[in-house]
SEVO-944196 format. One record per residue (C-alpha): residue number from 0; residue in one letter; x, y, z. Coordinates in nm, 4 decimals, decimal comma. Layout:
// SEVO-944196
ATOM resi resn        x        y        z
ATOM  NUM    A        X        Y        Z
...
//
This chain:
// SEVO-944196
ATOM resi resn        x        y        z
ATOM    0    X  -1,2037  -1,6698   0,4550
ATOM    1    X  -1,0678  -1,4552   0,7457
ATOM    2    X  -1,0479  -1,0847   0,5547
ATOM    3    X  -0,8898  -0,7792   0,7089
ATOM    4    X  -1,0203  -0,4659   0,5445
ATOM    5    X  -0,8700  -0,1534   0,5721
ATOM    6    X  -1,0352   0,1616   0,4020
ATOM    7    X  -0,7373   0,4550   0,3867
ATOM    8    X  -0,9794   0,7222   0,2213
ATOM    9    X  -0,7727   0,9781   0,4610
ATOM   10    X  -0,4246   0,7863   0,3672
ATOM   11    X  -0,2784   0,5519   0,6710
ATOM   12    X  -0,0307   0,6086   0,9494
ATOM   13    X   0,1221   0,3982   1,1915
ATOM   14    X  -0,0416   0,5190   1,5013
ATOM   15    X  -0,3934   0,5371   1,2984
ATOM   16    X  -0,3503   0,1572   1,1614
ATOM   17    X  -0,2594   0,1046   1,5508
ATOM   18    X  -0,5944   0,2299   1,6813
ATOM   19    X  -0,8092   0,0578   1,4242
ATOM   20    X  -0,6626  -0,2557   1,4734
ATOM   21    X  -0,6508  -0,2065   1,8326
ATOM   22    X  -1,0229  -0,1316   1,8253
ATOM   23    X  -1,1367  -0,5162   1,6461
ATOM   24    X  -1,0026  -0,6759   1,9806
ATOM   25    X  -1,2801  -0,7858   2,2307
ATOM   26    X  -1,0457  -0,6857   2,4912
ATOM   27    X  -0,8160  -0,3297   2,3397
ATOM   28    X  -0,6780  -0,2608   2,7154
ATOM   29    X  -0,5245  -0,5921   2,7840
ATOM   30    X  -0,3791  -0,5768   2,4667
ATOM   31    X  -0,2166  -0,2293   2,5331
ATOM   32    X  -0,0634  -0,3899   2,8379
ATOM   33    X   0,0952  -0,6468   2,6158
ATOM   34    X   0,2204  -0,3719   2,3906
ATOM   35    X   0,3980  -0,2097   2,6956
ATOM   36    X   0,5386  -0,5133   2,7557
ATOM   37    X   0,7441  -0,5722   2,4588
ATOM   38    X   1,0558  -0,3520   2,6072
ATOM   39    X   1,0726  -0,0753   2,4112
ATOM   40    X   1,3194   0,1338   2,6562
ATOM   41    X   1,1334   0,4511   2,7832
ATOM   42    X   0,7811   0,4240   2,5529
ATOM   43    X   0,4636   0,3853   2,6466
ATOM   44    X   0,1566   0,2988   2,4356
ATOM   45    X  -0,1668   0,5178   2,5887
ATOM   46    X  -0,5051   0,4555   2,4473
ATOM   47    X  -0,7045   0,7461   2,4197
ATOM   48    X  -1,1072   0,8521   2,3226
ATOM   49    X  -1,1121   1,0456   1,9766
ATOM   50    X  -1,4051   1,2044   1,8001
ATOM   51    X  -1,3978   1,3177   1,4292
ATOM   52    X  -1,6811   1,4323   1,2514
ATOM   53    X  -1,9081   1,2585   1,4758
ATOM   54    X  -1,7270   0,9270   1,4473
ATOM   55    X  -1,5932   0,7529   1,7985
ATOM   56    X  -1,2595   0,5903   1,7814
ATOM   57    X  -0,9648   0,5412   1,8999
ATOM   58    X  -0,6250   0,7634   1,9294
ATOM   59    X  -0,2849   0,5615   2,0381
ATOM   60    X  -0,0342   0,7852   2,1510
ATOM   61    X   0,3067   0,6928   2,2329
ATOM   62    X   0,4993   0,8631   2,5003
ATOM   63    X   0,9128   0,8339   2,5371
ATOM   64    X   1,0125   0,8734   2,8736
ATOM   65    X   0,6933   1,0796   2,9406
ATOM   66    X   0,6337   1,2505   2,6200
ATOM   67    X   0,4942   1,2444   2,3139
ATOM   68    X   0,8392   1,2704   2,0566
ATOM   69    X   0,6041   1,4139   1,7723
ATOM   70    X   0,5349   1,7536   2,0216
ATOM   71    X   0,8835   1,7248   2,1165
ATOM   72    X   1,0357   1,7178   1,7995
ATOM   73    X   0,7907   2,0016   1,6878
ATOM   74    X   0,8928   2,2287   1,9646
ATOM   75    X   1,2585   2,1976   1,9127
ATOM   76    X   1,3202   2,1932   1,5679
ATOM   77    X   1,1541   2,5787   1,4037
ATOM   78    X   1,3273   2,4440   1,0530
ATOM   79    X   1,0055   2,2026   1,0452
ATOM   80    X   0,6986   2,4165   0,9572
ATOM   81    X   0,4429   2,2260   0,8810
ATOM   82    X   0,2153   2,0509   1,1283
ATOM   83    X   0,1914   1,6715   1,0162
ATOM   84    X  -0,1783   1,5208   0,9697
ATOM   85    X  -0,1078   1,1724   1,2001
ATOM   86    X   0,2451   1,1548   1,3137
ATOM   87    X   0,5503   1,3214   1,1889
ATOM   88    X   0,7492   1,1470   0,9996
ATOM   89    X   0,9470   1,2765   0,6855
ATOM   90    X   1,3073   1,0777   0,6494
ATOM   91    X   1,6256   1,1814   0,5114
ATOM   92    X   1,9666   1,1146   0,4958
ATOM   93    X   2,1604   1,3732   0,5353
ATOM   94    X   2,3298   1,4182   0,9241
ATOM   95    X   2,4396   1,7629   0,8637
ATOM   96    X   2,0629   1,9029   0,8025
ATOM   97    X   2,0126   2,0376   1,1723
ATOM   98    X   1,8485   1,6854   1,2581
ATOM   99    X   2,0307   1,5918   1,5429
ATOM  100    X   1,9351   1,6557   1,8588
ATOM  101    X   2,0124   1,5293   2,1949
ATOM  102    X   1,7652   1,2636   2,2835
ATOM  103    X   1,5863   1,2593   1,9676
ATOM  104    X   1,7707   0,9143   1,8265
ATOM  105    X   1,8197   0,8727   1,4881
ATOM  106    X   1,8676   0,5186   1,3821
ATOM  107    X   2,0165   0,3597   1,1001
ATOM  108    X   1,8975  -0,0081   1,0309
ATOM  109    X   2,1626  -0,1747   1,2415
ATOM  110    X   2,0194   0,0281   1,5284
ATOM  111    X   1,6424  -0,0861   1,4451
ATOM  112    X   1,7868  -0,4326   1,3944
ATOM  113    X   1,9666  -0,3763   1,7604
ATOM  114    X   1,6036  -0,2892   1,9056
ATOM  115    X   1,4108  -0,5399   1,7233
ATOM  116    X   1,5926  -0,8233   1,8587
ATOM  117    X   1,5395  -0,7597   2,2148
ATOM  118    X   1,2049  -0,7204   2,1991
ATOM  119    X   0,9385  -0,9366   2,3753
ATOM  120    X   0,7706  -1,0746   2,0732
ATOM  121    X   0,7608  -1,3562   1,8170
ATOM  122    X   1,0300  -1,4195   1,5329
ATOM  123    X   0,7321  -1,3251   1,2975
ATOM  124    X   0,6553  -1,0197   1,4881
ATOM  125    X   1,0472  -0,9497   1,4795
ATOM  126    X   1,0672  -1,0575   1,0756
ATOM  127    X   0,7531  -0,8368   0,9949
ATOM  128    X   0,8849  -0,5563   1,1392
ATOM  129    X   1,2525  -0,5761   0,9916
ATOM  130    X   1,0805  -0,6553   0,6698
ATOM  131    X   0,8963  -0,2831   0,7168
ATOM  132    X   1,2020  -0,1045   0,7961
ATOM  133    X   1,3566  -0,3073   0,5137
ATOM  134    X   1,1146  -0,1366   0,2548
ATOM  135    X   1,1693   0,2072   0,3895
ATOM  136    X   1,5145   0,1693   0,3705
ATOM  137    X   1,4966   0,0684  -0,0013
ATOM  138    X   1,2585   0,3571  -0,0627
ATOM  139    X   1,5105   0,5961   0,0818
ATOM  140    X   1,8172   0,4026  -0,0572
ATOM  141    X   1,6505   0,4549  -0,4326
ATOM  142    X   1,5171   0,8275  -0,3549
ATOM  143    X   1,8590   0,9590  -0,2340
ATOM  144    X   2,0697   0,7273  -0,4109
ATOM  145    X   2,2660   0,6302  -0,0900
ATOM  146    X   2,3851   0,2682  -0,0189
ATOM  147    X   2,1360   0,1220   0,2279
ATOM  148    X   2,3447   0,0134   0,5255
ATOM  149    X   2,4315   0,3995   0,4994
ATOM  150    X   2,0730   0,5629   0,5517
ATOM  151    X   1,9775   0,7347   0,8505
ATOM  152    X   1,5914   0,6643   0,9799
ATOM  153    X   1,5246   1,0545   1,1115
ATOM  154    X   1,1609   1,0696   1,2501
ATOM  155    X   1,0912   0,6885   1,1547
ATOM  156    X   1,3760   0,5707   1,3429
ATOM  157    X   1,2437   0,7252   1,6445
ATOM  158    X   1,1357   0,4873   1,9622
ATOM  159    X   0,7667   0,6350   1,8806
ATOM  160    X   0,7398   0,4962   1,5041
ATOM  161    X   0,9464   0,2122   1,5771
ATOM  162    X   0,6758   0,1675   1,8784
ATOM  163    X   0,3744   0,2184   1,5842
ATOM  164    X   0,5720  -0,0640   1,3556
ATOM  165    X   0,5734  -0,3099   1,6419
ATOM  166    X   0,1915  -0,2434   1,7733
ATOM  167    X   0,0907  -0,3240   1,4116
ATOM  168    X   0,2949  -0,5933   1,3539
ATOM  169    X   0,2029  -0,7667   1,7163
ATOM  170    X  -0,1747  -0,6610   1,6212
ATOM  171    X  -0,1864  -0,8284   1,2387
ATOM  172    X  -0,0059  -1,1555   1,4992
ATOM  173    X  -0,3493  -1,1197   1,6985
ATOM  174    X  -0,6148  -1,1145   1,5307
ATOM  175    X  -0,4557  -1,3341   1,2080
ATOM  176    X  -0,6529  -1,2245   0,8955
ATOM  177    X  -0,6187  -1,5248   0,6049
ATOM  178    X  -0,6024  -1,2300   0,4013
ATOM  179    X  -0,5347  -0,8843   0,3944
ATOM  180    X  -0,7053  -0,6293   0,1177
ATOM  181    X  -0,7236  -0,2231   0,1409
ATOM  182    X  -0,9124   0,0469  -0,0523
ATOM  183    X  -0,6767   0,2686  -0,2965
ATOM  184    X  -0,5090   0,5428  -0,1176
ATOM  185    X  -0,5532   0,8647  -0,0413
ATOM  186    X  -0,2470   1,0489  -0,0645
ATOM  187    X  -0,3512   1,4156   0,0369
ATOM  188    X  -0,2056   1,7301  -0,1972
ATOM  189    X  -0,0231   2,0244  -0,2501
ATOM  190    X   0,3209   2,0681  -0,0795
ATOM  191    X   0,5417   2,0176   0,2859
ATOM  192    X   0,8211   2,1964   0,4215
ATOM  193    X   1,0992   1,9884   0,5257
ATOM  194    X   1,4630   2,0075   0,5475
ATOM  195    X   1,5276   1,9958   0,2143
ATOM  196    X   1,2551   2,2539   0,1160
ATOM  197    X   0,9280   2,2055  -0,0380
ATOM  198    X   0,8263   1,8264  -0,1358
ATOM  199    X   0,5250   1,7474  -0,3332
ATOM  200    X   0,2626   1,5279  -0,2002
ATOM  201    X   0,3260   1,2108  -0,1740
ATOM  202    X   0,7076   1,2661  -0,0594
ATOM  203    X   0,9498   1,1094  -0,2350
ATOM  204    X   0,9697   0,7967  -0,0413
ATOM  205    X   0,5821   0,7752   0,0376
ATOM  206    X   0,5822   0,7824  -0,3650
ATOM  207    X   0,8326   0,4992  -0,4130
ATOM  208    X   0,6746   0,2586  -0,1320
ATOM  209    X   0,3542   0,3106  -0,2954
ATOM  210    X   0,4599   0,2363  -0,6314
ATOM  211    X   0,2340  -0,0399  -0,8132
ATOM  212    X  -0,0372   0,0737  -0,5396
ATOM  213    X  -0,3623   0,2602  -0,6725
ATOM  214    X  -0,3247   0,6032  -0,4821
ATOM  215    X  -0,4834   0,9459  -0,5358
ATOM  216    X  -0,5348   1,3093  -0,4234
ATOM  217    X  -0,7933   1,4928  -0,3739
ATOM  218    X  -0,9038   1,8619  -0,2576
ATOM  219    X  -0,7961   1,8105   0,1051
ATOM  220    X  -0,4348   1,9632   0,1391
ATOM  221    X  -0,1425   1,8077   0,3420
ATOM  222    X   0,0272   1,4594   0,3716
ATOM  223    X  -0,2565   1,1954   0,4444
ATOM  224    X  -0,0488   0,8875   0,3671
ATOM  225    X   0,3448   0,8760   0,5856
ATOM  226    X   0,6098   0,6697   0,4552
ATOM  227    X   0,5709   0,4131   0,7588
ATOM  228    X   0,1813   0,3950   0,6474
ATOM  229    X   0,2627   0,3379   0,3533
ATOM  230    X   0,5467   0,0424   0,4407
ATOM  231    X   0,3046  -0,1070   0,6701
ATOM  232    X   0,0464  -0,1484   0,4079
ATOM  233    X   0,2480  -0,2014   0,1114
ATOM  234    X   0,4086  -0,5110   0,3650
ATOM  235    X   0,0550  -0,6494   0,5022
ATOM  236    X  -0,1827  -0,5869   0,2155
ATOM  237    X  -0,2611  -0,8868  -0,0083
ATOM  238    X  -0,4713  -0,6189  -0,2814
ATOM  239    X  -0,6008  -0,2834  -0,3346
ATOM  240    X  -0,9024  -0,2207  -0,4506
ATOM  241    X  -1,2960  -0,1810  -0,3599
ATOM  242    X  -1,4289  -0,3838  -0,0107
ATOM  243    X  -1,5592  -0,7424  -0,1325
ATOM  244    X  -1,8763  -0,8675  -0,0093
ATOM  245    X  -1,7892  -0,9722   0,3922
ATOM  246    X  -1,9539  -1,0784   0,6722
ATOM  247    X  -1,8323  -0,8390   0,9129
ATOM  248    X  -1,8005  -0,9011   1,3207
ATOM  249    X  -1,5515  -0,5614   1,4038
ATOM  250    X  -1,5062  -0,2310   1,2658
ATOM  251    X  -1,2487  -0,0676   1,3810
ATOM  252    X  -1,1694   0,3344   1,3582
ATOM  253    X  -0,7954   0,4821   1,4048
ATOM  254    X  -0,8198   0,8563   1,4681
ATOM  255    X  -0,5352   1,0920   1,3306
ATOM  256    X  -0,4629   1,3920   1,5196
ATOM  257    X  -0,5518   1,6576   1,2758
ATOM  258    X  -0,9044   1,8068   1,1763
ATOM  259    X  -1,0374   1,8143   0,8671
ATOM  260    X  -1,3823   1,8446   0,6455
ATOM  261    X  -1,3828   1,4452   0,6461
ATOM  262    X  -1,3258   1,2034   0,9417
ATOM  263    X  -0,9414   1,1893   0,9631
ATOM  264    X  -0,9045   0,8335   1,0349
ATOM  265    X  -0,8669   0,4834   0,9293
ATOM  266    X  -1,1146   0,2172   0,9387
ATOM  267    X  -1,0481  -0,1345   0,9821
ATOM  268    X  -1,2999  -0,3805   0,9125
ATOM  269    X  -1,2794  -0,7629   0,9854
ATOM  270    X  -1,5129  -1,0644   0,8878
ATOM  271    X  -1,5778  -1,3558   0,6811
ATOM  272    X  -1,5717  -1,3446   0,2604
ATOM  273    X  -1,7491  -1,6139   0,1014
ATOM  274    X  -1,4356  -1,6446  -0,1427
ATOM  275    X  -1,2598  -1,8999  -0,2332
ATOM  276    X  -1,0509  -1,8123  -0,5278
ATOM  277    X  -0,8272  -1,5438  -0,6257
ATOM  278    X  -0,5917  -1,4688  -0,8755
ATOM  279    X  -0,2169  -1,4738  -0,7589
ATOM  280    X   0,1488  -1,4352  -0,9271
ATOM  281    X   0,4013  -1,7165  -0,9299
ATOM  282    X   0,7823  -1,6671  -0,9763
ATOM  283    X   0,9775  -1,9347  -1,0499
ATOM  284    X   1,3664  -1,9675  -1,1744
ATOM  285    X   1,6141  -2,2600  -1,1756
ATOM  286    X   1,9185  -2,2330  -0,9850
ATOM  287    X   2,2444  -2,4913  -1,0340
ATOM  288    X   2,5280  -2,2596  -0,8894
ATOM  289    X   2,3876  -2,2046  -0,5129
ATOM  290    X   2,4284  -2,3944  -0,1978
ATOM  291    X   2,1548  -2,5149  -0,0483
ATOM  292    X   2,1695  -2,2871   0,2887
ATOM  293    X   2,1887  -1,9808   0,0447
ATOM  294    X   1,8389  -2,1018  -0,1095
ATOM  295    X   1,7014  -2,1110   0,2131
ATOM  296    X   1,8254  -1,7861   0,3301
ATOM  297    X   1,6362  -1,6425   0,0330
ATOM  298    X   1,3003  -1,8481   0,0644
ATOM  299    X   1,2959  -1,6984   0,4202
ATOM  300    X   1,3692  -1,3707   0,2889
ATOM  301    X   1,1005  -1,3882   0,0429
ATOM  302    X   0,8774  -1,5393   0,3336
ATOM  303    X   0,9620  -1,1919   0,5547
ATOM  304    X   0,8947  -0,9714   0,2603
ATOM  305    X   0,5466  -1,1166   0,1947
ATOM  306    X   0,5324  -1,3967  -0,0164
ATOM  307    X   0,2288  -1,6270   0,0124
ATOM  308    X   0,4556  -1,9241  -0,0424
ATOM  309    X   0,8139  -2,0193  -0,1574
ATOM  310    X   0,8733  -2,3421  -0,2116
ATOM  311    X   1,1813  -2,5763  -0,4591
ATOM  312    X   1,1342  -2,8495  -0,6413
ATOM  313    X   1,4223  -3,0646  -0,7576
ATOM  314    X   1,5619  -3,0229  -1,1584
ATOM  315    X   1,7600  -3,1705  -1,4062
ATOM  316    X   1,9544  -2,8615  -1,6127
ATOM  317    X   2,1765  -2,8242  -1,8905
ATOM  318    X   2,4752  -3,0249  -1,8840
ATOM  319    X   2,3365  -3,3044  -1,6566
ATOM  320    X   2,3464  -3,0802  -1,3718
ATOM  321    X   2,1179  -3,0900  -1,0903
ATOM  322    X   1,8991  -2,8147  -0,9901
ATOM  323    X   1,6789  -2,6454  -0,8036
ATOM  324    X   1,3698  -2,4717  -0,9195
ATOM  325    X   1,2510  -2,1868  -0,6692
ATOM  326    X   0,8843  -2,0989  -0,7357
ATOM  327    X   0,7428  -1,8129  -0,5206
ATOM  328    X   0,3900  -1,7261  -0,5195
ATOM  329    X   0,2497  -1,3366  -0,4622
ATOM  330    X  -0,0170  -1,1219  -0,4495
ATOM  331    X  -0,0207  -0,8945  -0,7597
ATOM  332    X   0,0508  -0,5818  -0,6168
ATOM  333    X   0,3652  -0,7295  -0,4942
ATOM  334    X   0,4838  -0,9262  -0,8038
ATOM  335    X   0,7468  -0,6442  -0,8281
ATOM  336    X   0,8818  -0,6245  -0,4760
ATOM  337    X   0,9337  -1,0718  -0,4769
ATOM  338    X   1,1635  -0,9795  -0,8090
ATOM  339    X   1,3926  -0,7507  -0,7242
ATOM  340    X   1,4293  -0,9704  -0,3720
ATOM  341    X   1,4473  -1,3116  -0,6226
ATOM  342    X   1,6845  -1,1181  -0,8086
ATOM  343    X   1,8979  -0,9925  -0,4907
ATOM  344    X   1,9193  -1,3088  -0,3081
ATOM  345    X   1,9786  -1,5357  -0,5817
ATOM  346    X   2,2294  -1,6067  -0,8445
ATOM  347    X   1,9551  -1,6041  -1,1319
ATOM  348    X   1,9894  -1,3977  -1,3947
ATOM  349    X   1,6113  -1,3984  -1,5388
ATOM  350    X   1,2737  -1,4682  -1,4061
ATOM  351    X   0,9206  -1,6528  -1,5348
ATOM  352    X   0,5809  -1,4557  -1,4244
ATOM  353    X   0,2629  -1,6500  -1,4535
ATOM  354    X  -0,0607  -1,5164  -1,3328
ATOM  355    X  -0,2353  -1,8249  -1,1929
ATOM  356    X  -0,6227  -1,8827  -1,0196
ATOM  357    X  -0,6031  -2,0950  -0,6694
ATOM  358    X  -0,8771  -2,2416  -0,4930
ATOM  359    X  -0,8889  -2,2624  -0,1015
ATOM  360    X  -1,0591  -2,3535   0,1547
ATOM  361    X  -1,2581  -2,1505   0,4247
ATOM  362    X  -1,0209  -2,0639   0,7224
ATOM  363    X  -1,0051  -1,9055   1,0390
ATOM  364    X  -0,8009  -1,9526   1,3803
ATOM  365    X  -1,0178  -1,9545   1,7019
ATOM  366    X  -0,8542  -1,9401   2,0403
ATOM  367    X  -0,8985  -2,2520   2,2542
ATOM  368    X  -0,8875  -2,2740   2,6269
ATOM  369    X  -0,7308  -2,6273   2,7327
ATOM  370    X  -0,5757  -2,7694   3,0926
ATOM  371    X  -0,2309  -2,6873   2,9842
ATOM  372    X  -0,2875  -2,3554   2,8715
ATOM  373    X  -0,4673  -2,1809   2,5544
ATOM  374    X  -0,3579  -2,2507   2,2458
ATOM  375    X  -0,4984  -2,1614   1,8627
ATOM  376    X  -0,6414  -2,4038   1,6526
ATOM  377    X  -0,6708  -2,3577   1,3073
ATOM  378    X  -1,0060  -2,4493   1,1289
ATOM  379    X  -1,0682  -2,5120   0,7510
ATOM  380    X  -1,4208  -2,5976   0,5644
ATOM  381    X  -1,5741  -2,6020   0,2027
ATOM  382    X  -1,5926  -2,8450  -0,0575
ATOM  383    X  -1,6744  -3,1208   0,1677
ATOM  384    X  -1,3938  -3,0668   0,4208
ATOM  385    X  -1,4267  -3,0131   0,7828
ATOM  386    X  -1,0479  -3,0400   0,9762
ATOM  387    X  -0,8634  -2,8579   1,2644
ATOM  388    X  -0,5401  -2,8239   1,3661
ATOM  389    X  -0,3528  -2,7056   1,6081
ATOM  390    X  -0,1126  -2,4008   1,5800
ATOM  391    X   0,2401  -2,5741   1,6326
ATOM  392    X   0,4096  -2,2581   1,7396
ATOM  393    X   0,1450  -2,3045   2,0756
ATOM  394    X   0,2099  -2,6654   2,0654
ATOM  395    X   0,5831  -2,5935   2,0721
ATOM  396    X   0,5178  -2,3691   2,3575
ATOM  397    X   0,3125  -2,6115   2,5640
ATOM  398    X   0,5850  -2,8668   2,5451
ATOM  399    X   0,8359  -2,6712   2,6335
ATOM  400    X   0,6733  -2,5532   2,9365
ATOM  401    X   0,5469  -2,8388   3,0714
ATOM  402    X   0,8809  -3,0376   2,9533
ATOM  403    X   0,6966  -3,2872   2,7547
ATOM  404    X   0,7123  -3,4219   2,3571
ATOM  405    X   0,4831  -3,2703   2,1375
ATOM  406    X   0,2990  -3,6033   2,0723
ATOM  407    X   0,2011  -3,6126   2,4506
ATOM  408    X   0,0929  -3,2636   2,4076
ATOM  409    X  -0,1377  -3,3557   2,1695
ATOM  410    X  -0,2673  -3,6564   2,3317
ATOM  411    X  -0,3456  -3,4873   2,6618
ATOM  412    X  -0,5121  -3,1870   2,4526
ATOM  413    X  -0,7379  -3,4381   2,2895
ATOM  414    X  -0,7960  -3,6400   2,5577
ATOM  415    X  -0,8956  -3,3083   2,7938
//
């Protein structure tokens, strides 16, 4: 199986899980050209050389309208006095704190939404990266008890960390892991000066987005982990816990900007695991009072907030009523996050939890080069199977172009 490994023994950050990410592509430049392509207004994605410790790797820094927002935030704001490990980005709601500042943008999620949608990417791209914001919003929303279509994104609603969400969201596009697994996290400790005053480490929302998540401290002071790290992986990641026996073909390291007595970075590592079962969660409830595009709304929701699968399966209830049974199926770690969405997007007023084993196959995506363009074709093996198929999005695409059906598409790919 196709494994993504992140270790976050010096926390995560969205420019860090940029780098390392960036760094598992054969080709990291063209890729950076792609990310300056998606039409962020004024940003621009550089890709720098970075040594910690020793280590090589890679910084990403992200310049609006010529500069890097971090340095310019820092340099006009003295009520910030702490210098952030990676990038800057504590969040809070209140306007009247001295945030403002003439072009430094703080959005709320109708502005993110706003961005998102005219961006050059996929609808997955576009639904992971709501889906992020949509955790950090609920972090915030439960932290400051504010409604949230009423918080305010400070430094994470910036074009620069919206800019790290979308790099890691097109990256995790690219390179397609089957699954996604991280170390625990390490938080950092002690104490940072915001705003509001002093906040333990992890902040408040860091804390809340992390919650379920194995996390620690350690000796090394300051904020290792942001809250948009901490979205990002608590979105992407399948499981937490120690590196599984992998074949590995990249490693990839995402440098922070800070020094310390360890290698401030992030390192990605992808490969093969010779897995084939795991243990997932499956939610199910049975609905008889919901219209059919309602269920769907919320099986896509579920879908964008990281559910393996969602899928209904007709019922007889109480009454002679017909029903619909929605079963979604989870990684552990997220069992909690599929609830309360189950819970928000449905009419159901209790859940069943079952922790279940599944078997699967062997899979990985290559990229295949064809007359009518390239297109990724998805390959599964074990137990006796061999198959392929291709990726209909690319199919879909090919068609489209070429103003042909998909069947003839197919035919001329198999017969080239």
């Amino acid at each position: 199986m196709r494994t993504l490994y992140f270790d976050c023994a010096m926390g995560a950050a969205g420019d860090m899980l940029t780098a390392a990410l960036l760094e598992l592509l054969p080709d990291p430049d063209a890729f950076v050209e792609k990310l300056n392509g998606l039409g962020l207004p004024g940003t621009e994605f550089v890709r720098e050389a970075a040594v910690k410790c020793g280590i090589r790797g890679t910084h990403v820094a992200v310049l609006v309208n010529g500069e890097e927002e971090h340095a310019f935030f820092h340099s006009h704001h003295h009520h910030h006095e702490h210098e952030h490990e990676h990038e800057h980005e504590h969040h809070h709601h209140d306007q009247e704190n001295g945030h403002g500042h003439e072009g430094h943008h703080h959005s709320g999620m109708h502005d993110v939404e706003h961005i998102v949608s005219h961006l050059a990417a996929s609808r997955q791209v576009k639904a992971d990266m709501l889906a992020v914001y949509g955790l950090i919003a609920g972090a915030e929303s439960k932290v400051h008890g504010v409604p949230v279509p009423d918080i305010h994104f400070h430094e994470v609603g910036t074009l620069d960390a919206i800019a790290d969400v979308a790099a890691v969201c097109l990256l995790m596009e690219e390179l397609a892991p089957e699954q996604v697994l991280a170390s625990p996290v390490h938080v950092g400790s002690g104490q940072v000066r915001c705003a509001h005053g002093l906040l333990s480490v992890p902040t408040p929302a860091t804390a809340e987005l992390l919650r379920g998540v194995p996390i620690y401290g350690g000796e090394i002071p300051g904020e290792l982990c942001t809250p948009t790290g901490a979205a990002l992986l608590r979105h992407f990641v399948n499981s937490f816990g120690p590196m599984p026996a992998m074949r590995t073909e990249a490693i990839g390291y995402g440098m922070g900007k800070k020094d310390f007595p360890a290698a401030n970075c992030v390192r990605a590592l992808l490969g093969d695991t010779d897995e084939r079962g795991d243990t997932v969660v499956e939610l199910s409830c049975n609905l008889d009072d919901m219209t059919a595009e309602d269920i769907a709304f919320a099986a896509e929701e579920l879908l964008a907030g990281g559910a393996l699968d969602v899928y209904t399966v007709p019922v007889g209830m109480k009454k002679g009523r017909p029903g619909t049974m929605l079963r979604v199926m989870c990684a552990p770690a997220d069992r909690d996050r599929m609830a309360e969405l189950l819970f928000r997007h449905t009419t159901t007023l209790g859940l069943r939890e079952e922790e279940i084993r599944r078997r699967t196959l062997e899979r990985r995506t290559e990229a295949v080069e064809t007359p009518l363009g390239a297109v990724r074709v998805k390959r599964a093996s074990g137990a006796g199977v061999d198959r392929q198929k291709i990726e209909y999005e690319d199919l879909a695409r090919l068609a489209r172009e070429n103003g042909l059906s998909l069947a003839e598409i197919r035919r001329r790919i198999r017969e080239s």
